[in-house]
C-alpha positions in Angstrom: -33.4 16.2 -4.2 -30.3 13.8 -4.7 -27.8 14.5 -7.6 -28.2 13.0 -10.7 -25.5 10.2 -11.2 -26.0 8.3 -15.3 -22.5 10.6 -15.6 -21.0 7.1 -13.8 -23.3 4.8 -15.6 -20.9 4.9 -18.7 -20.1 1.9 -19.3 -16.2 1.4 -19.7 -13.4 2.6 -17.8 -9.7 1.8 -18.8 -6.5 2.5 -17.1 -2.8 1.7 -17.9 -3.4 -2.0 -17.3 -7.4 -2.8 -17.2 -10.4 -2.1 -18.3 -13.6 -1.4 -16.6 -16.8 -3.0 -18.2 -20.1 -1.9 -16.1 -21.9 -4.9 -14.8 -25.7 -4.9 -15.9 -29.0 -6.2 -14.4 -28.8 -9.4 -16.4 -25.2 -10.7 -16.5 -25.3 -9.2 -12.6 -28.3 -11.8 -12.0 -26.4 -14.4 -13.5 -23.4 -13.9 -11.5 -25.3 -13.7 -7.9 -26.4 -17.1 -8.7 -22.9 -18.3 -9.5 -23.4 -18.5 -12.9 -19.6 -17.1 -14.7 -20.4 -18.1 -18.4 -21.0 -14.3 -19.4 -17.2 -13.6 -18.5 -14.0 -15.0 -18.2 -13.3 -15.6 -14.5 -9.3 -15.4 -13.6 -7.4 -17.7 -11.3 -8.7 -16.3 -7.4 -11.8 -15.1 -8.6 -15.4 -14.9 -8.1 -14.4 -14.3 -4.4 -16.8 -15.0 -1.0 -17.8 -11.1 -2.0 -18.7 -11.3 -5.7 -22.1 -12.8 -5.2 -23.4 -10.3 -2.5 -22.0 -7.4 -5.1 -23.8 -9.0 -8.3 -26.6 -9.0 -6.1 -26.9 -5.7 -5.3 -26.2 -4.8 -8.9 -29.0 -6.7 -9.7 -31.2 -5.7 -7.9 -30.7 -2.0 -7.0 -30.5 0.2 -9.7 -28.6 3.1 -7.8 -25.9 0.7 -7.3 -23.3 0.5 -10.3 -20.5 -1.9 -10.5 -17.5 -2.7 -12.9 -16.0 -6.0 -13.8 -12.1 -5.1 -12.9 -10.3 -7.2 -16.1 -6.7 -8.1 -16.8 -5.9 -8.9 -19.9 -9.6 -9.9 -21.4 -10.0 -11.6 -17.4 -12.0 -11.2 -14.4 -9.8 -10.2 -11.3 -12.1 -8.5 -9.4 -14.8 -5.9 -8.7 -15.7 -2.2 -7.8 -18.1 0.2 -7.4 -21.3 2.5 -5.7 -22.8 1.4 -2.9 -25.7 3.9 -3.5 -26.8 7.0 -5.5 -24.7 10.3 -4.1 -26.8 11.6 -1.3 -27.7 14.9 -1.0 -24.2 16.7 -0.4 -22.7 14.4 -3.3 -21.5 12.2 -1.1 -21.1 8.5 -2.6 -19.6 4.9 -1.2 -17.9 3.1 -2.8 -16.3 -0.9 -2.0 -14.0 -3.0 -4.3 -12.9 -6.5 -4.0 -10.0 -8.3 -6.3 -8.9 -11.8 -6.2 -6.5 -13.2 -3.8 -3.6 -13.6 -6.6 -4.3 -10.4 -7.9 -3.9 -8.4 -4.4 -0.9 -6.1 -3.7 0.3 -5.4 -7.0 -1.0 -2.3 -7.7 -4.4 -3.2 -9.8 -6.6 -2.2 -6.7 -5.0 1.2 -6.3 -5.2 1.8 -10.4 -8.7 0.5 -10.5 -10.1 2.9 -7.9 -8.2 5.8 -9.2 -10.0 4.8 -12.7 -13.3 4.7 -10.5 -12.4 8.1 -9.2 -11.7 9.8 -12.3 -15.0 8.5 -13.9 -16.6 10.4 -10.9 -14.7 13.4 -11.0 -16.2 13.9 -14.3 -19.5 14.9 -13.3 -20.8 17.2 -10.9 -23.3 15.2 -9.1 -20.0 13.8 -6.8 -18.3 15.8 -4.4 -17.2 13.2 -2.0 -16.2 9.6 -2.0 -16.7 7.5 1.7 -15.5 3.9 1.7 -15.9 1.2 4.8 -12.8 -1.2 5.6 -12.5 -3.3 8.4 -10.0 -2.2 11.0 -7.4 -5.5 10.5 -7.6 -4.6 6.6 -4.2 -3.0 6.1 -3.6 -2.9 2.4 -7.0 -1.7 1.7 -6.3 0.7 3.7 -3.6 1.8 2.8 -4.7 2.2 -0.7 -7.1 4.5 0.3 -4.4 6.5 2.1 -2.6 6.8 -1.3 -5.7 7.7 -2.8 -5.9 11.1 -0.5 -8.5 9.4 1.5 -8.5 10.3 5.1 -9.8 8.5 8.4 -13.5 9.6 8.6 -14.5 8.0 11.5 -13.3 4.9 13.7 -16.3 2.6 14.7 -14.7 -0.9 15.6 -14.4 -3.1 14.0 -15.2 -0.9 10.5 -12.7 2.3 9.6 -14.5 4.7 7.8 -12.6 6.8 5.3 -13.7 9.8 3.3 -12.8 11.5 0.4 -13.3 15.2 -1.5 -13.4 14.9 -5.0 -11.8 17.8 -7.6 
């Protein structure tokens, strides 16, 4: 039996500089058809990722995503891939806008993703997929205590305990 994960569906997450808002079937349908009306999109963003995320949203209902917003704006996304599996184990991807990159908002969103899990036992570990020539993604996972899981070029898997 897989854990039990609505302890992530909450719907907002805030940190020192954004806010969270889960991503629902709806406005998620509306985005994966490039429809932005429901939200205010920032400069750099729907990215070439945001439509294949809303889609997922959409349409998998183990899959929960968060709107990363700047000041009432839409810089980016984050969120699980999947359900935890049977060990707890959860992936999770994130995307921000090319403006918005390297200033700290991916690190402090994921770390706001993190603590949401943390708060419920049905996580126990965090896995997250970059590809090898992604450095700062990387690296943010690095400062997150992530550590190289497993090295399948051109993909770096990383994995995380959580509490």
């Amino acid at each position: 039996m897989r854990p039990d994960h609505r302890a992530a569906r909450a719907g907002r997450i805030v940190t020192r500089r954004l806010v969270l808002d889960r991503l629902e079937r709806g406005p998620a349908r509306a985005l994966a058809e490039g429809d932005c009306s429901g939200v205010v999109p920032a400069r750099g963003w729907p990215t070439d990722a945001t439509a294949i995320v809303a889609h997922r949203a959409a349409t998998d209902a183990e899959a929960l995503t968060w709107l990363i917003q700047r000041e009432g704006a839409v810089i980016g996304e984050c969120g699980l891939k999947h359900a935890p599996d049977a060990d707890g184990v959860v992936e999770i991807g994130y995307g921000l806008g090319a403006p918005w990159r390297s200033q700290g908002y991916g690190t402090e969103a994921i770390r706001g993703l993190l603590s949401r899990l943390e708060e419920s036992p049905a996580y126990r570990g965090v896995t997250a997929e970059v590809h090898e020539g992604n450095l700062p993604s990387r690296r943010l996972l690095e400062r997150l205590g992530f550590a190289v899981d497993d090295l399948t070029p051109p993909y770096v898997w990383y994995a995380r305990a959580l509490r």
